[in-house]
N, C-alpha and C positions, 0 to 999 in steps of 0.2 A: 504494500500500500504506500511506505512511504518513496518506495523508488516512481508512483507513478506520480505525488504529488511532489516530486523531484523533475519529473520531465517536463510536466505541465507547467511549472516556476521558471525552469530554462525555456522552453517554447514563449512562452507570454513573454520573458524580459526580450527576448531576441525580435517576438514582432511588436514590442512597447518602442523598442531604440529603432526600427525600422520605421513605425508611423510617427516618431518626429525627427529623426535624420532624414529623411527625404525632404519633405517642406520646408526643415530647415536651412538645410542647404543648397536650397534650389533658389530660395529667398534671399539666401547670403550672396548667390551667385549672381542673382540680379542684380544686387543693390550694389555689389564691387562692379560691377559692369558700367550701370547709370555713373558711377563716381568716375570712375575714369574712361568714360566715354567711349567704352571700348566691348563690340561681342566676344574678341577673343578673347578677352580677360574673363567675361562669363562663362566663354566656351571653354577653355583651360580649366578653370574652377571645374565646372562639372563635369570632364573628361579627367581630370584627377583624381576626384571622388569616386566615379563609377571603377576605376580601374582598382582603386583602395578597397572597396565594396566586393568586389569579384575575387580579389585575391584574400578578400579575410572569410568568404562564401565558401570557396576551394579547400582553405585549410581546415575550419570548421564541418564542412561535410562529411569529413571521414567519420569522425565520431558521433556525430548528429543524424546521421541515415545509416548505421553499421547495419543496424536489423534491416533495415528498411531493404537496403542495397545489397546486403547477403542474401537476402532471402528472391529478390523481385530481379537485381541485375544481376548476379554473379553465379555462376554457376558452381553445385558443391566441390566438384573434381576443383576446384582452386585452391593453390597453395595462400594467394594473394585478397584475403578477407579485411574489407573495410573495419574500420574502429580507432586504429593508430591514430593519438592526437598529435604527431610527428608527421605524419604521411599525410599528401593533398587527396583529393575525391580524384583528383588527373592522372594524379599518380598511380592510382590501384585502375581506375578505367582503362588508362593508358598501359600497363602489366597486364591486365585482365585480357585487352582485345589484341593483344600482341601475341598474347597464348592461344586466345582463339576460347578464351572461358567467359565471356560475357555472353548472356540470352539476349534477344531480340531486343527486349525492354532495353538493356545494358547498353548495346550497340547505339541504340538512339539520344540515351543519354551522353554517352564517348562523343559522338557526332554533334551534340547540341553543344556541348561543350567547348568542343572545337570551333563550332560557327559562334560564339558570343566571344572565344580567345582571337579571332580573326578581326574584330573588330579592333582589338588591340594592339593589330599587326601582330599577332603569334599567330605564325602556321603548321598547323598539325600538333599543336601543344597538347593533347594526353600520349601522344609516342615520344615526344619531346621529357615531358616530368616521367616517363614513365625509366627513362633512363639518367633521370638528374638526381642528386644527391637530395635526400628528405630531409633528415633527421634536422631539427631546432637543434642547435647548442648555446 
């Protein structure tokens, strides 16, 4: 009981700081924009953010979807099961579909992933992290 009223407290603060980080820095982005007269300063700003946004999405998702993504993406024959709060969601996608043990579901997520890292200019970024170094030190 008390692990689900542990998940449910991490879920709510993660979409509490989501519905007002977005507004609020989309408002921030404006108004440094209007100050100095400038879209690319607003477009900067929120091309910052969303890249800071994605990469702390990636890291978090190993642990935040382990059941979720063992069970729905990964196929059991895998040595390479999500949960590591060391390892990215790209990193195990990217090991996963490199071995060929990702299910259909999995494959569409590896590829969703890829097409929102493209927008960043990374291409093919889960075969990319899937061979880069993890671990936080």
């Amino acid at each position: 009981m008390i692990a689900i009223i542990a998940y449910l407290a991490t879920l709510s603060f993660y979409i509490a700081v989501a519905v007002l980080a977005i507004p609020y820095t989309w408002i921030k982005a404006i108004v440094r924009g209007i100050i100095e007269r400038s879209f690319k300063v607003y477009w900067s700003t929120m091309w910052e953010w969303c890249y800071k946004a994605a990469w702390g999405i990636d890291q978090a998702g190993s642990p935040l979807l382990s059941h979720f993504g063992n069970d729905l993406l990964i196929k059991p024959s895998s040595k390479h099961r999500l949960g590591s709060p060391d390892k990215t969601l790209s990193h195990y996608l990217g090991i996963n579909k490199q071995q060929d043990t990702l299910y259909f579901f999995g494959l569409f997520w590896a590829y969703l992933v890829d097409l929102v890292a493209l927008f960043f200019g990374d291409f093919d970024h889960t075969n990319k992290a899937a061979k880069a170094e993890q671990f936080n030190k």
